[in-house]
C-alpha positions as CSV (number, residue, x, y, z in Angstrom):
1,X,143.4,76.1,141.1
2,X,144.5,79.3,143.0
3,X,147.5,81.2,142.0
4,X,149.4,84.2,144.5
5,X,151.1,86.7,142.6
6,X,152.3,90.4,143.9
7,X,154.1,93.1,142.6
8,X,154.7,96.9,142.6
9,X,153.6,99.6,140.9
10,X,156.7,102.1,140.7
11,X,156.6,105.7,139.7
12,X,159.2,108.6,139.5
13,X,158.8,111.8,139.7
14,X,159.7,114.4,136.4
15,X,158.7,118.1,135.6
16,X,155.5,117.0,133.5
17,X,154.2,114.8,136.4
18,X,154.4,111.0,138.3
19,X,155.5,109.1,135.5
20,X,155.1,105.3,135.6
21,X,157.3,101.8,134.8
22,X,155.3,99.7,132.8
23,X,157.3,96.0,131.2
24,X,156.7,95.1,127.8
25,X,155.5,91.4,127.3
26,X,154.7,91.5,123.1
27,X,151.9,92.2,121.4
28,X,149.8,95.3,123.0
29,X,150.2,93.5,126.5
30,X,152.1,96.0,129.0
31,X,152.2,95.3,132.7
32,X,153.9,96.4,136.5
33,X,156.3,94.4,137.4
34,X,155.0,91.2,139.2
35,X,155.1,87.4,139.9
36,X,154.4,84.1,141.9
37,X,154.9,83.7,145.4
38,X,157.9,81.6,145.6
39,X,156.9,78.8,148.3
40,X,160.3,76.4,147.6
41,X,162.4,77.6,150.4
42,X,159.3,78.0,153.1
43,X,156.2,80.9,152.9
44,X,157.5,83.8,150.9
45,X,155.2,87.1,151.9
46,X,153.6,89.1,149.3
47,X,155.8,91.8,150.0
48,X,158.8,90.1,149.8
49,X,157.8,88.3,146.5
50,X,157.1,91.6,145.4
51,X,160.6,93.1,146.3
52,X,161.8,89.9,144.3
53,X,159.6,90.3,141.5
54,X,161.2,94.1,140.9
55,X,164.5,93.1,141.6
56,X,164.5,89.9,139.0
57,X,162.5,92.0,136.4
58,X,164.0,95.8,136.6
59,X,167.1,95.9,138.1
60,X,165.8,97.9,140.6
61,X,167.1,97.0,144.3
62,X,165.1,97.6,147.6
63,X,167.2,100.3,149.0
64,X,166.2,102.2,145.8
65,X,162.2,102.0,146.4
66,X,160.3,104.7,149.1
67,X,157.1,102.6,149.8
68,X,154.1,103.6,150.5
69,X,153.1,102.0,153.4
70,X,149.2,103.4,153.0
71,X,148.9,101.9,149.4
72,X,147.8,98.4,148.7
73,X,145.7,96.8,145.9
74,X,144.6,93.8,144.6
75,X,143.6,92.1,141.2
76,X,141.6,89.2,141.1
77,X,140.8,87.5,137.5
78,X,140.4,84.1,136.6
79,X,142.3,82.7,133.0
80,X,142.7,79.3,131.4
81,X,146.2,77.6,130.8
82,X,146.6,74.5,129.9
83,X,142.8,73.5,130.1
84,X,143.0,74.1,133.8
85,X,141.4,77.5,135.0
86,X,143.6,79.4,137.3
87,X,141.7,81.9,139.6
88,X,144.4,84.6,140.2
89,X,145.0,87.3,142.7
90,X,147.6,89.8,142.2
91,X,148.4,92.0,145.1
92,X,150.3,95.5,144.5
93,X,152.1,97.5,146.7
94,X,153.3,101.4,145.3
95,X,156.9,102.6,145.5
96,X,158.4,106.0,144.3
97,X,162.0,105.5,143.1
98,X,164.4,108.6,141.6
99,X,166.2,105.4,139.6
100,X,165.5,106.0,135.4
101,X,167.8,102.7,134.6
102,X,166.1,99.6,134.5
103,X,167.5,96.3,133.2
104,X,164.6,93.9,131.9
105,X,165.0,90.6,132.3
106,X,164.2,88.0,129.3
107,X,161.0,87.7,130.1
108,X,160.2,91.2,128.8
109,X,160.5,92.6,125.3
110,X,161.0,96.3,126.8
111,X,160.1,99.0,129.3
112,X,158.9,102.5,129.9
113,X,158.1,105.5,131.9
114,X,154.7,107.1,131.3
115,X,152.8,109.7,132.9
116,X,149.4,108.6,134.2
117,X,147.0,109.5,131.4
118,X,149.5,107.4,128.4
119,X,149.9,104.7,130.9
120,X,146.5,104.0,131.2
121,X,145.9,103.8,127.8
122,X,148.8,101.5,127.1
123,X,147.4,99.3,130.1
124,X,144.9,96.6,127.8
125,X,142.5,95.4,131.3
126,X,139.9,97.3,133.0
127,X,141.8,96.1,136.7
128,X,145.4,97.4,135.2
129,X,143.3,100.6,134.6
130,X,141.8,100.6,137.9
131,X,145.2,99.9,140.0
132,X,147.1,102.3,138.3
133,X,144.0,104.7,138.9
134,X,144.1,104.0,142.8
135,X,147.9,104.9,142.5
136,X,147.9,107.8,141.0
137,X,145.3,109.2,143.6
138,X,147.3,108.4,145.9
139,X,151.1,109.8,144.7
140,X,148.5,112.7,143.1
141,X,150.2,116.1,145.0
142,X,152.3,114.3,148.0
143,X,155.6,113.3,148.0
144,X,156.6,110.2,149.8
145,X,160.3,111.4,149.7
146,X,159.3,113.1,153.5
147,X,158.8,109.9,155.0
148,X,161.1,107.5,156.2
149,X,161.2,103.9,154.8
150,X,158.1,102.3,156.0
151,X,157.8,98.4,155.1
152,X,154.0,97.3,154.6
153,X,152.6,95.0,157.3
């Protein structure tokens, strides 16, 4: 079974550096928000899933989000739930946002903002580590507050 899932990595920028959002899920688990495709009222795209995915999860609305239009990666793992195995690919856009309020939805315990080197520690997977290496070299010494508001194609 193959499972669609995308989501954004979202950083702000502070005196000590790019500093990250990473969701709380329990345990040592920490994550960007993300989620399904939703297919139920005809073919969501990644991107808007994505836009959802933020908006149901953090509070944080489109018009808040500067998005890198360059950026784009993707996660590919394969779990088991309910004694089916689910190969999953997760693809993440990157957004810079000057918003420090986020409002969690119930499926998160909590939330954060952590500069690159802490985040990556908090992150448990090798891929977490990997995507949220990829967008920090890439937010690493440019501001995308110059730009206009580009929408991923």
């Amino acid at each position: 079974m193959k499972e669609l899932s995308a989501g954004i990595i979202i950083y702000r920028r502070t005196q000590d550096g790019p500093k990250f959002l990473l969701l709380y899920h329990g345990g040592r688990y920490w994550n960007f928000p993300k989620g399904k495709i939703d297919n139920s009222a005809g073919r969501e795209t990644t991107f808007r899933a994505a836009l959802r995915e933020v908006r149901e999860e953090t509070g944080i609305l489109p018009r808040d989000l500067l998005l890198n239009n360059r950026f784009k990666s993707y996660d590919k793992y394969v779990f088991t739930q309910k004694g089916k195995k689910i190969f999953k690919t997760v693809v993440y856009y990157l957004a810079e946002t000057v918003k420090r309020d986020v409002k969690i939805s119930d499926e998160h315990s909590g939330f954060g903002w952590f500069l690159y080197k802490d985040a990556s520690r908090m992150l448990l997977y090798g891929n977490l580590k990997n995507n949220i290496k990829k967008a920090y070299e890439a937010v690493q010494g440019k501001s995308l507050s110059h730009h206009k508001k580009d929408t991923p194609r």
